[in-house]
PLY file of the C-alpha trace (Angstrom):
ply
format ascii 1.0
element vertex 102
property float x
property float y
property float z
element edge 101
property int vertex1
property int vertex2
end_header
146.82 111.57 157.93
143.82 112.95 159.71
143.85 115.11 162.44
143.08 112.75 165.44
146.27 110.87 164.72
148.42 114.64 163.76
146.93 115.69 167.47
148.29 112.18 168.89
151.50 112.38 167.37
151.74 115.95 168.33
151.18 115.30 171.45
153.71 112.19 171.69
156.75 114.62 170.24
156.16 118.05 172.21
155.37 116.50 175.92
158.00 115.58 178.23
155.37 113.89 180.12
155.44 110.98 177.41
159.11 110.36 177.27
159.36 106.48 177.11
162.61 105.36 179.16
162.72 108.66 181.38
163.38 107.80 185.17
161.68 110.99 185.89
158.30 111.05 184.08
155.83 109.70 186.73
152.16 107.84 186.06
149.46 107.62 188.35
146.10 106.23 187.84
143.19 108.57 189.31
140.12 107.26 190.46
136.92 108.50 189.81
134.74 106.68 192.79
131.11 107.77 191.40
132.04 105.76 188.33
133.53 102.32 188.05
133.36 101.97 184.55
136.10 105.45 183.96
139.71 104.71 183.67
141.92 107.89 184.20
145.66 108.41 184.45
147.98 111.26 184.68
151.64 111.48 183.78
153.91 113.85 184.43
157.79 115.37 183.89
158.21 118.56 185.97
155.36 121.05 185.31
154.67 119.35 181.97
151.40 116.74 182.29
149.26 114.58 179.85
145.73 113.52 181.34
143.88 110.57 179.77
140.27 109.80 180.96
138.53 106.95 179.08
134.82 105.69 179.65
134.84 102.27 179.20
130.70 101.61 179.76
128.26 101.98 177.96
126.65 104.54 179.83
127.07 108.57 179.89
128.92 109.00 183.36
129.43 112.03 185.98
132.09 112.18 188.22
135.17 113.89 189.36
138.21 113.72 189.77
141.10 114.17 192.51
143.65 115.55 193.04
144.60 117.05 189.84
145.26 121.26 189.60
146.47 123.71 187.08
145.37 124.61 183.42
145.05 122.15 181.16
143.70 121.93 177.04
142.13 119.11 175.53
143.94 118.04 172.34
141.42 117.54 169.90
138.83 120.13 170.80
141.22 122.85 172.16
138.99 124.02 175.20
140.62 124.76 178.46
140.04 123.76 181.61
141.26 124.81 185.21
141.09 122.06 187.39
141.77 124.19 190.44
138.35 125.17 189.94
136.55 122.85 188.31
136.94 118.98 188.95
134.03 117.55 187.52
133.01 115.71 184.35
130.62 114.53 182.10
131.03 112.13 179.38
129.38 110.30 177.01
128.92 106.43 176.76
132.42 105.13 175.43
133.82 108.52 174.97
137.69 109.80 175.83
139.17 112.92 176.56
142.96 113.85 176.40
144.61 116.78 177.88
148.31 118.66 178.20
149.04 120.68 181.10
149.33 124.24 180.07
0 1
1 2
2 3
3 4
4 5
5 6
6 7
7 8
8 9
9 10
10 11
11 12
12 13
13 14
14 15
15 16
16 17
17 18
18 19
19 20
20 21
21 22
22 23
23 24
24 25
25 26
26 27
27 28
28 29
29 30
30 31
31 32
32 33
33 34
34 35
35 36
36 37
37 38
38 39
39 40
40 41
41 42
42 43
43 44
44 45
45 46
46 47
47 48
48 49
49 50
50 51
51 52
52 53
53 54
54 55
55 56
56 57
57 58
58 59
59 60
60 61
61 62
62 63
63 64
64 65
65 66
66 67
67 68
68 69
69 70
70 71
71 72
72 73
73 74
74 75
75 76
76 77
77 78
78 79
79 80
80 81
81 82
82 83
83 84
84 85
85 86
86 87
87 88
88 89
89 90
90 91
91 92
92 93
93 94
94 95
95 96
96 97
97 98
98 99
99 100
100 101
């Protein structure tokens, strides 16, 4: 198995924030308004979170991204990243990022 799917499933078995069934696990989509063509969503259990951002155009896009705080690692690169600092983003065309609250 190679390691994007081991960092998936890793993911899927450690966070409460993924917890299919769970009354208490909440989604919400964020919007980023500089860029139409993002989809972002955050869901969380408690303190635990898992943030998805997905570009879905086929253009590199800037934008940020409210209101989302705390430490947070992305899963298959391992850098951190506060977002109580730092809200902004750049991705590549068709690109996605995934992150766990820390």
């Amino acid at each position: 198995m190679n390691d994007f799917y081991k960092s998936l499933l890793g993911l899927h078995t450690n966070s409460a924030a993924l917890r299919a069934g769970d009354p208490e696990v909440k989604t919400r989509r964020l919007i980023a308004h500089e860029n139409p063509g993002i989809f972002a969503f955050l869901r969380t259990k408690e303190e635990k979170g898992v943030l998805v951002i997905l570009n879905f155009s086929n253009k590199n896009a800037n934008f940020s991204l409210d209101p989302i705080n705390g430490k947070f690692r992305e899963i298959f690169s391992c850098k951190q990243k506060d977002f109580s600092n730092d809200k902004s983003f750049e991705m590549d065309a068709w690109k996605y990022l995934v992150f766990e609250k820390l």
